[in-house]
C-alpha positions as a Markdown table, in Angstrom:
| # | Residue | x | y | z |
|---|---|---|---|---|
| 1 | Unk | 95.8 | 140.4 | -47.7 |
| 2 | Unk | 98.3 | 137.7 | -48.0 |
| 3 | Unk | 97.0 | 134.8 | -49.8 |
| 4 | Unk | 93.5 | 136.4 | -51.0 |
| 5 | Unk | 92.6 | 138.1 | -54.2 |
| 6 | Unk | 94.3 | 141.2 | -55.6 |
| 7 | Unk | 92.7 | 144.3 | -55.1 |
| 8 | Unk | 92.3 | 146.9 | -57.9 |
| 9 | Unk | 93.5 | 150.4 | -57.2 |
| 10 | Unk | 94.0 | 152.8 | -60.0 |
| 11 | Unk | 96.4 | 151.5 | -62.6 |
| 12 | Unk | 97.7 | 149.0 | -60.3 |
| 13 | Unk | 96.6 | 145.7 | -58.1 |
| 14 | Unk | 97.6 | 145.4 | -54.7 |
| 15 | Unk | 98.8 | 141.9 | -54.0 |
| 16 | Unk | 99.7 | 142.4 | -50.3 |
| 17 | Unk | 99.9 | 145.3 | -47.5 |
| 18 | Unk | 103.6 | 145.1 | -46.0 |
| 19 | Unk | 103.3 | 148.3 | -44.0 |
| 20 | Unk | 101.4 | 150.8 | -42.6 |
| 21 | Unk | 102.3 | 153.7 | -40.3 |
| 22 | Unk | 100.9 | 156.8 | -39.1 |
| 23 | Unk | 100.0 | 158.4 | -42.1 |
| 24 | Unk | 100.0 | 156.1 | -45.1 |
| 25 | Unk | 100.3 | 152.2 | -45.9 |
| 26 | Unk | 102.3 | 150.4 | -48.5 |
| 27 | Unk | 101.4 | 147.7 | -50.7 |
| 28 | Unk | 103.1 | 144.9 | -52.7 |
| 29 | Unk | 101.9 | 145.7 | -56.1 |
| 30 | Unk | 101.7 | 144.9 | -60.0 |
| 31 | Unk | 100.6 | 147.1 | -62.7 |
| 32 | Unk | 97.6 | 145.9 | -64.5 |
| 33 | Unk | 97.8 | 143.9 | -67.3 |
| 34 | Unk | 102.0 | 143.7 | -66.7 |
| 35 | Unk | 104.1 | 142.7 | -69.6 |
| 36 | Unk | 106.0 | 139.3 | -69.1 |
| 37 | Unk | 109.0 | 139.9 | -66.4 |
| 38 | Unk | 107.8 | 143.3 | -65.5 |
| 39 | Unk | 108.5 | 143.7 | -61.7 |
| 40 | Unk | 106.8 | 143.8 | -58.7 |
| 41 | Unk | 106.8 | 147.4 | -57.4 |
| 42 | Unk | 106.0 | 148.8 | -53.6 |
| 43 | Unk | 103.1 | 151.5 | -53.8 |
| 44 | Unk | 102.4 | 153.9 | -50.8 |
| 45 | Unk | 99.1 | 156.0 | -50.4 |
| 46 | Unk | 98.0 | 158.4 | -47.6 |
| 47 | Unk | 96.0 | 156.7 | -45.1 |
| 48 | Unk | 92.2 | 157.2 | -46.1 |
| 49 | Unk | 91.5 | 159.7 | -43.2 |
| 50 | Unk | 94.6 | 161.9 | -43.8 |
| 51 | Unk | 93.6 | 161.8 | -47.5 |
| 52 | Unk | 90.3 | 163.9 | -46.6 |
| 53 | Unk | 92.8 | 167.0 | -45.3 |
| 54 | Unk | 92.7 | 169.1 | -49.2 |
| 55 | Unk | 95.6 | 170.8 | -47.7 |
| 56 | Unk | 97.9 | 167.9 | -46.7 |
| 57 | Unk | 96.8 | 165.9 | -50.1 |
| 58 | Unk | 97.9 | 168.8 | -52.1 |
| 59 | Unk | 101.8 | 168.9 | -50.3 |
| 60 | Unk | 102.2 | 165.1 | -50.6 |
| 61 | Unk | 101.5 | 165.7 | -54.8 |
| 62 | Unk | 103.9 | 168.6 | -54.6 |
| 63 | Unk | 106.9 | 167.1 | -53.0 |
| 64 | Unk | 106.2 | 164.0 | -54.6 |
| 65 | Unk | 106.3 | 165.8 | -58.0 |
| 66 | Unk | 109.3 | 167.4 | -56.7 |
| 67 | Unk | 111.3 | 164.3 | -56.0 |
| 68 | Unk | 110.5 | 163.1 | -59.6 |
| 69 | Unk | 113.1 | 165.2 | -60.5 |
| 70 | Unk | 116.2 | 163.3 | -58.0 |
| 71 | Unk | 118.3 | 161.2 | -60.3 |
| 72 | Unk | 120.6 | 159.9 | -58.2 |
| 73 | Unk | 121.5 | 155.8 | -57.4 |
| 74 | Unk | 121.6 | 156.8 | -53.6 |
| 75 | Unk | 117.9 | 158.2 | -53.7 |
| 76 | Unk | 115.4 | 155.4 | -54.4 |
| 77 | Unk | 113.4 | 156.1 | -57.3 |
| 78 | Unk | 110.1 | 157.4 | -58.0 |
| 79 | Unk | 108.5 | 155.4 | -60.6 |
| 80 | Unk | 105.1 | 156.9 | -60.6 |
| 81 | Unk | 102.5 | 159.2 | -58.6 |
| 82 | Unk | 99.1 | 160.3 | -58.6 |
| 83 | Unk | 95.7 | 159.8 | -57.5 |
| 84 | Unk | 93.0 | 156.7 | -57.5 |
| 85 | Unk | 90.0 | 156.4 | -55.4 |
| 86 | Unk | 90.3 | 160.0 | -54.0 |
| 87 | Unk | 93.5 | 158.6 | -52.2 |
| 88 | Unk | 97.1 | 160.2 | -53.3 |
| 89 | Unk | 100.0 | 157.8 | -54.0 |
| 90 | Unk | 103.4 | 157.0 | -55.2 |
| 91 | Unk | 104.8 | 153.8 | -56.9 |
| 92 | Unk | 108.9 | 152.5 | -55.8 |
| 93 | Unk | 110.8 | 149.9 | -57.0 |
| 94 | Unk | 110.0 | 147.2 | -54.3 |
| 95 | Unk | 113.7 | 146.8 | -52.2 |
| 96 | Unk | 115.6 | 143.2 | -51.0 |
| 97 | Unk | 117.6 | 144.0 | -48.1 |
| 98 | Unk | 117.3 | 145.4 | -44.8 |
| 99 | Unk | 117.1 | 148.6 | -43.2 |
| 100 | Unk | 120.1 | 150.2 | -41.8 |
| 101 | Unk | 118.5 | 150.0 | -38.8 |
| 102 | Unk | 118.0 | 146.3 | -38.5 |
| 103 | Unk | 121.5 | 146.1 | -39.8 |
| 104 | Unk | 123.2 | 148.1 | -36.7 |
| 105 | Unk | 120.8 | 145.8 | -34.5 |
| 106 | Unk | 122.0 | 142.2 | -32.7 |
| 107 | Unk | 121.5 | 138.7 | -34.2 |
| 108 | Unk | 118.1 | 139.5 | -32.2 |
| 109 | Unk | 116.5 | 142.0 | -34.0 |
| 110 | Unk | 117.1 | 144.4 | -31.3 |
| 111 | Unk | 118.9 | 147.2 | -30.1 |
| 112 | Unk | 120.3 | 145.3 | -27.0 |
| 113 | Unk | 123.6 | 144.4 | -28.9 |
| 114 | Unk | 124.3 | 146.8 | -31.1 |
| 115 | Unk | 126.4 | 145.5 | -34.3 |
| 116 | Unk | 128.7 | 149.0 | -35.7 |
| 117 | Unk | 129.4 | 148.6 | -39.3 |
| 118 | Unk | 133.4 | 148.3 | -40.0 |
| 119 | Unk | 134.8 | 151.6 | -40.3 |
| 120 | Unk | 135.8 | 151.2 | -44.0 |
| 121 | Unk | 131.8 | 149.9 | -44.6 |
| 122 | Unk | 130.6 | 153.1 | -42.2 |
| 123 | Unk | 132.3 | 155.5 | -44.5 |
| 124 | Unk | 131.7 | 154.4 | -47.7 |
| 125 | Unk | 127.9 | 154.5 | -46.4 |
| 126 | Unk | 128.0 | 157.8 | -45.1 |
| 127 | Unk | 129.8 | 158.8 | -48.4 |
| 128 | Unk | 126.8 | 157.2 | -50.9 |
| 129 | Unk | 124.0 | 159.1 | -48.7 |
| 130 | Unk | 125.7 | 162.1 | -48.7 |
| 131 | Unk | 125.7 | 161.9 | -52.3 |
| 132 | Unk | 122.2 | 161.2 | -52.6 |
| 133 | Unk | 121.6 | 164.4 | -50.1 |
| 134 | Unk | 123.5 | 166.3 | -52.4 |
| 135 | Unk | 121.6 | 165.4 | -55.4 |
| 136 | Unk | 117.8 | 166.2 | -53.1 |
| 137 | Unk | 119.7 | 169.5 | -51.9 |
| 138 | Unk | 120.5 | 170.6 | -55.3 |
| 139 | Unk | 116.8 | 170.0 | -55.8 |
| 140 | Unk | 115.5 | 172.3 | -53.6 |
| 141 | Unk | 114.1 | 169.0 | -51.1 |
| 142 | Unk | 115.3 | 168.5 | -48.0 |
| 143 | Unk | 114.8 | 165.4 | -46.3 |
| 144 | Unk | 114.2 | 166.4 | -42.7 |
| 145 | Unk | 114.1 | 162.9 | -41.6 |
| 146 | Unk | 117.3 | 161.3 | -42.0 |
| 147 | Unk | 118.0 | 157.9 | -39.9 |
| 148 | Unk | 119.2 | 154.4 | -39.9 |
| 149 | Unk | 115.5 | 153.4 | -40.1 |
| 150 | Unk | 115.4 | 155.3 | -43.5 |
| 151 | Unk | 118.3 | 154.0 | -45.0 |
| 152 | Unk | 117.9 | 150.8 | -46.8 |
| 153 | Unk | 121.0 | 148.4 | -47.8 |
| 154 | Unk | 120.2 | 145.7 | -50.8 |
| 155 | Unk | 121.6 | 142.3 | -51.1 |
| 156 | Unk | 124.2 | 143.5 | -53.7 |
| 157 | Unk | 125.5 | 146.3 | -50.8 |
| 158 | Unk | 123.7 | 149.0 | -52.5 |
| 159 | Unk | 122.9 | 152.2 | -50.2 |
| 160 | Unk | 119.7 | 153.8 | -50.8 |
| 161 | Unk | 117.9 | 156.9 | -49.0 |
| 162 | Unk | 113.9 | 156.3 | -48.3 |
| 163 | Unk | 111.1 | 157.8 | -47.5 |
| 164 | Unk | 110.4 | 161.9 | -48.0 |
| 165 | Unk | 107.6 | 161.6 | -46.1 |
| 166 | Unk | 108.4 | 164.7 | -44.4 |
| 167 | Unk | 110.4 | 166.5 | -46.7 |
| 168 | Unk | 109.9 | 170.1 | -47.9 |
| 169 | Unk | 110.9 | 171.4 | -50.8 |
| 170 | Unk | 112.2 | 175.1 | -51.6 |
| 171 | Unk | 108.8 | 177.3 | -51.7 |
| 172 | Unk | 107.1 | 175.0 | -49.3 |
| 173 | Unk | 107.4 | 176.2 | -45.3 |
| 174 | Unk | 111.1 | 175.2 | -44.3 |
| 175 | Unk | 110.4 | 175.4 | -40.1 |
| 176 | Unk | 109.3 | 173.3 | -37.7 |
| 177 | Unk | 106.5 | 176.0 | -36.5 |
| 178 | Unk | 103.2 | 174.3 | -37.6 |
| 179 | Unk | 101.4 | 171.0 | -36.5 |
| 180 | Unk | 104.1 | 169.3 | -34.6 |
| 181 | Unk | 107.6 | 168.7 | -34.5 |
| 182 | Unk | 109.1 | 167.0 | -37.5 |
| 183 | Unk | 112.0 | 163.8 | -36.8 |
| 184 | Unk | 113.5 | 161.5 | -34.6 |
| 185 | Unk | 114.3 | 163.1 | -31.6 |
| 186 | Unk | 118.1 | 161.7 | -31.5 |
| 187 | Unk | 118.7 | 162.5 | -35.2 |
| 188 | Unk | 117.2 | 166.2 | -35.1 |
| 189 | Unk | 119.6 | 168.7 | -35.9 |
| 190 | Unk | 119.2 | 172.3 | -33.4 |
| 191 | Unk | 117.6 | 174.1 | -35.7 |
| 192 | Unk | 114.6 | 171.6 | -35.9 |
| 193 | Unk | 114.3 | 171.5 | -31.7 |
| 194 | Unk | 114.9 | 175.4 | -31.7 |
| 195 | Unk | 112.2 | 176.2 | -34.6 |
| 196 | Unk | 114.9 | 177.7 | -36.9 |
| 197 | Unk | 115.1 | 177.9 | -40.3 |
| 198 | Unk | 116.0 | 174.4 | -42.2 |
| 199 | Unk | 118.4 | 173.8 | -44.8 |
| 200 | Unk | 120.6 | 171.4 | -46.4 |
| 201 | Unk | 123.3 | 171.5 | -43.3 |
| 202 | Unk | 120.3 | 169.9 | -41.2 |
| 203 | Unk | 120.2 | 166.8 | -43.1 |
| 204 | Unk | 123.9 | 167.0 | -42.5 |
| 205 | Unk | 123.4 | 167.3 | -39.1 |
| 206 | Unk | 121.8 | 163.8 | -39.0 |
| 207 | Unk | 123.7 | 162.6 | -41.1 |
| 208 | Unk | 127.1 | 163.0 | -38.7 |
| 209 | Unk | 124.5 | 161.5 | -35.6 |
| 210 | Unk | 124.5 | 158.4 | -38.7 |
| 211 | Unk | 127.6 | 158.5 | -39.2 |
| 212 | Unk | 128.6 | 158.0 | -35.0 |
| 213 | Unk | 125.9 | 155.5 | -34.7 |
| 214 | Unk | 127.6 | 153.1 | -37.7 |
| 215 | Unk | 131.1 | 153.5 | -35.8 |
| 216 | Unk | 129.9 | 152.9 | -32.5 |
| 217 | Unk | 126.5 | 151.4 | -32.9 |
| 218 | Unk | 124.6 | 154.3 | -30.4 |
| 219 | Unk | 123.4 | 157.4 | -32.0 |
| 220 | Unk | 125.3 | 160.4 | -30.6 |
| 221 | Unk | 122.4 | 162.3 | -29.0 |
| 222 | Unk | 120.3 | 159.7 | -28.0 |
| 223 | Unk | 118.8 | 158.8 | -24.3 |
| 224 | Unk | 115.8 | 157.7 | -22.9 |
| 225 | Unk | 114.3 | 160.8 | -22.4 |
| 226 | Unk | 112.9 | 162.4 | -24.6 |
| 227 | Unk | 113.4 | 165.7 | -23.1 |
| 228 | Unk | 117.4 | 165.0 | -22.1 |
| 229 | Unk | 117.7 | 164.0 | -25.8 |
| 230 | Unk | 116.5 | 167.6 | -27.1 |
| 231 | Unk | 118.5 | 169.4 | -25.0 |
| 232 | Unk | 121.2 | 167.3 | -25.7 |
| 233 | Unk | 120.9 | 167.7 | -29.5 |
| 234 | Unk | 120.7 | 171.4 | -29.1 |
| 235 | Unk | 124.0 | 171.7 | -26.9 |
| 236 | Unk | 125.3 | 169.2 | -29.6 |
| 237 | Unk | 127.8 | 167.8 | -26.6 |
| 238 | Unk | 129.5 | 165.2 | -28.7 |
| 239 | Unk | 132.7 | 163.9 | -26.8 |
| 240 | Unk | 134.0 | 162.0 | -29.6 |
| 241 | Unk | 135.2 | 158.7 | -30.8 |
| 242 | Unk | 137.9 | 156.7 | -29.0 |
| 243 | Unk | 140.4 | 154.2 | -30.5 |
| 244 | Unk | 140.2 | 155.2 | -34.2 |
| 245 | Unk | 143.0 | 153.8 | -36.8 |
| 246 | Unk | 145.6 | 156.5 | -36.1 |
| 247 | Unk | 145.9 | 157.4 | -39.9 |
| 248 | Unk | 142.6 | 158.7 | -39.9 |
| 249 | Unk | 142.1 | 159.7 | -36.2 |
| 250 | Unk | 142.4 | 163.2 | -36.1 |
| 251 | Unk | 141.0 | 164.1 | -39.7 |
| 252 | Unk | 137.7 | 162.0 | -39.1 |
| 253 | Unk | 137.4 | 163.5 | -35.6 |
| 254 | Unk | 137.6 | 166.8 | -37.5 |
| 255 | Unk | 134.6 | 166.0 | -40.0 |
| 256 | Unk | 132.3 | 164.6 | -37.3 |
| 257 | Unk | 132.4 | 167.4 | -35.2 |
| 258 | Unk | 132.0 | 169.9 | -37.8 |
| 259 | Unk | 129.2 | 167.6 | -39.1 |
| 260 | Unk | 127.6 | 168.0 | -35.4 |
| 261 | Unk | 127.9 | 171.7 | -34.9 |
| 262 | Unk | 125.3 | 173.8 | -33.4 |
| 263 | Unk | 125.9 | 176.4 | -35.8 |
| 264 | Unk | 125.2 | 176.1 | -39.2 |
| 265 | Unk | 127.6 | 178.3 | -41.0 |
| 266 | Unk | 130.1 | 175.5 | -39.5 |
| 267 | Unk | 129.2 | 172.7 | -40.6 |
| 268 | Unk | 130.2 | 171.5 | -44.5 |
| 269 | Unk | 127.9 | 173.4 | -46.9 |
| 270 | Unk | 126.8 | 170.1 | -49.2 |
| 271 | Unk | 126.9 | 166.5 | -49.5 |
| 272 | Unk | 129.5 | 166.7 | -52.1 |
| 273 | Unk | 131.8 | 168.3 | -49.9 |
| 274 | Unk | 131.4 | 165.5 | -47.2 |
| 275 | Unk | 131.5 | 162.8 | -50.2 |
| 276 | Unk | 135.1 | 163.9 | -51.1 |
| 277 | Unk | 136.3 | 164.0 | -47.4 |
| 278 | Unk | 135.0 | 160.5 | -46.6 |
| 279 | Unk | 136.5 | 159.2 | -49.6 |
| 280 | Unk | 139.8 | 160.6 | -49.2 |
| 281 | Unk | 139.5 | 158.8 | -45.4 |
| 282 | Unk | 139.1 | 155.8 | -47.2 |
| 283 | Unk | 142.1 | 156.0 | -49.2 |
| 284 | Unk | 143.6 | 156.6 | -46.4 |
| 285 | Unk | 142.4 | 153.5 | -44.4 |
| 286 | Unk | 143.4 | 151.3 | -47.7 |
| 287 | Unk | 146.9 | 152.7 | -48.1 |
| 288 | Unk | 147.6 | 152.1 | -44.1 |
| 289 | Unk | 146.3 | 148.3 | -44.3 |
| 290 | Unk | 149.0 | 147.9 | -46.6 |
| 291 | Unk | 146.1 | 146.6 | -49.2 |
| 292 | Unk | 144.9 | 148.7 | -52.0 |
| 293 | Unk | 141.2 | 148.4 | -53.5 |
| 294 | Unk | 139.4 | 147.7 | -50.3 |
| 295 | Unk | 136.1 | 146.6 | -50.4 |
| 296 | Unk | 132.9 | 147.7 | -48.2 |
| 297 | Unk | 131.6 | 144.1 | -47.4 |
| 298 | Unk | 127.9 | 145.2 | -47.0 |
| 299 | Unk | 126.6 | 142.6 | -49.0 |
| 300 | Unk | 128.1 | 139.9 | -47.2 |
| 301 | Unk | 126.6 | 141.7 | -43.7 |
| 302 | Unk | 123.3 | 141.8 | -45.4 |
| 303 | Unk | 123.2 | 138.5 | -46.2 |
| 304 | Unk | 123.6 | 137.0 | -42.3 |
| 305 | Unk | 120.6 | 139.2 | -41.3 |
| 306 | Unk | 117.9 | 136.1 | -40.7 |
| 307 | Unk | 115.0 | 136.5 | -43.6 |
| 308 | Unk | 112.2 | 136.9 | -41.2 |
| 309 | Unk | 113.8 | 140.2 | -39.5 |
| 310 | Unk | 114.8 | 141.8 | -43.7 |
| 311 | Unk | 110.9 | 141.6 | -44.6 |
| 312 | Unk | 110.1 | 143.4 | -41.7 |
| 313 | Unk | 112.6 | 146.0 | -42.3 |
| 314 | Unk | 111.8 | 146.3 | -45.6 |
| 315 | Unk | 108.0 | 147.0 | -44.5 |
| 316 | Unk | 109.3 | 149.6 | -41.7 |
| 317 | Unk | 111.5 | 151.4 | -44.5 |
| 318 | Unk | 108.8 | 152.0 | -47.3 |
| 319 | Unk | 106.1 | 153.0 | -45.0 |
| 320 | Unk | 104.5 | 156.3 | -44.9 |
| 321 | Unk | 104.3 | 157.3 | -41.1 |
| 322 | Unk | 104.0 | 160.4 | -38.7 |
| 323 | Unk | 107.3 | 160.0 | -37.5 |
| 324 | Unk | 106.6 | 160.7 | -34.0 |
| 325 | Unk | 104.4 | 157.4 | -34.3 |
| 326 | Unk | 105.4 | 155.6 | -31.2 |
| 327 | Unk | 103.8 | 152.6 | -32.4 |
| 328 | Unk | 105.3 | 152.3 | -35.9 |
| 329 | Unk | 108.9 | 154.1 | -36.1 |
| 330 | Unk | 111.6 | 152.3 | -35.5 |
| 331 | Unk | 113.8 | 154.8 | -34.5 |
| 332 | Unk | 111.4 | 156.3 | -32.1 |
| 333 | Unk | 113.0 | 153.5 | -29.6 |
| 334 | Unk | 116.0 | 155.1 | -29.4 |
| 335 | Unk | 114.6 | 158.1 | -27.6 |
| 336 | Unk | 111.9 | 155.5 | -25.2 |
| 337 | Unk | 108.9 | 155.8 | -27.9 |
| 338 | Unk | 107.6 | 159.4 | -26.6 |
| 339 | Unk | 105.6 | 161.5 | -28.8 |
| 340 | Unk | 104.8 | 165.1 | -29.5 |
């Protein structure tokens, strides 16, 4: 669509498609008749087939209408949603940046040299989504689908949660018993393998698999089976991080493996309470550098990914998708693209 006319849809003219995935596509857009200066936004509507299902047209209204109500500068906003054309959609502010994803990955755009964050930039990440959990949780939503591919980091360093494609919210069914299973297979969290019941502590779950993969650049769980990954994630058998700063060794050790537990009832019971514990780990990484008011340098990492790999990060993060899409999730790569 590049280059040609703007197509009218709704309120809104789409100027260019920059993603599509297994269940929706996403659009470069303008409102009609914009005021001077008014941005560009990114608007993503169910795919025209999946829009026919009454049933699955109703839940993306519903949660969308849910996460209206998140508030939060971790969560990216929802400026708009609704329906044109018989086709559901929703309307974002349309991101710089990269994806987490592409961030972790080599000068190559692949995952064949990983890049881990610094520590100091790893928690400070893992902080600002847990934050932005904590505000969805509060909510009732939970996000189901949290991973580096879903995480998107702007030019200015700022950390933002994406994409609630497959979120439920309190009210709405809360297990993985129905059409298939929901995630990526290394950022599951047991309950989601096992067909339990889902809760806050499961985006926690994947949120300590983030939290390993920006330290070490590998996802905890993850192998090229599909199958070895599963079983994997539901033994939860997480040896640990090696040569940590001493002065937070033993305490971030602590919080990852509690974040990692098979059991619920042990892991932290809300963002907030993992915000705090990752913040006081970095107050403790600034007071042992002997340098106070440390920076994350995110911005600056950002910056040296090459333009052609951020716009197709930023297509992969917006995009509406099944997420066990071989063809279009990111992430799926991690576990050798299998599907349900």
């Amino acid at each position: 669509m590049a280059g040609s006319a703007p197509i009218p849809f709704g309120d809104y003219l789409l100027l260019e498609r920059i993603g599509v995935g297994g269940t929706a596509e996403v659009f470069r857009a303008v409102r009609r008749g914009r005021r001077p200066g008014e941005p560009e936004v990114a608007l993503k509507r169910l795919l025209t087939w999946l829009a026919q299902d009454s049933e699955l047209s109703r839940m993306f209204l519903r949660e969308v209408g849910a996460l209206s109500r998140i508030d939060h500068p971790a969560v990216v906003r929802l400026l708009e949603h609704g329906e044109a054309a018989g086709l559901p959609y929703l309307v974002m502010p349309l991101l710089d940046g990269c994806s987490l994803r592409r961030l972790l990955q080599g000068p190559a755009g692949d995952d064949s040299a990983p890049q881990p964050l610094t520590l100091l930039d790893a928690l400070w990440l893992t902080a600002r989504l847990a934050q932005g959990l904590a505000a969805a949780h509060r909510q009732g939503i939970v996000h189901r689908d949290v991973s580096p591919s879903n995480v998107q980091v702007t030019s200015q360093g700022q950390v933002l949660l994406l994409d609630f494609g497959i979120a439920r919210v309190a009210g709405l069914a809360l297990t993985t018993q129905g059409r298939s299973l929901k995630g990526k297979w290394a950022y599951l969290s047991p309950e989601q393998v096992t067909g339990g019941v889902i809760d806050g502590r499961s985006d926690l779950f994947a949120l300590g698999s983030v939290l390993v993969e920006c330290i070490v650049g590998k996802a905890p769980f993850a192998t090229a089976d599909r199958n070895e990954t599963l079983l994997r994630v539901q033994g939860a058998r997480f040896e640990g991080i090696q040569d940590l700063p001493a002065i937070v060794a033993e305490p971030l050790g602590s919080l990852i493996q509690r974040l990692l537990a098979v059991d619920p009832a042990q892991r932290p019971q809300d963002g907030d309470q993992v915000a705090e514990m990752l913040t006081a780990l970095m107050e403790r990484l600034e007071s042992g550098s002997g340098h106070s008011h440390v920076r994350p340098s995110l911005a600056a990492r950002v910056a040296l990914v090459p333009p052609r790999v951020a716009a197709v990060s930023h297509a992969a993060a917006l995009r509406g998708q099944a997420v066990t899409n071989a063809t279009a999730d990111e992430d799926v790569t991690q576990v050798g693209r299998q599907t349900v």
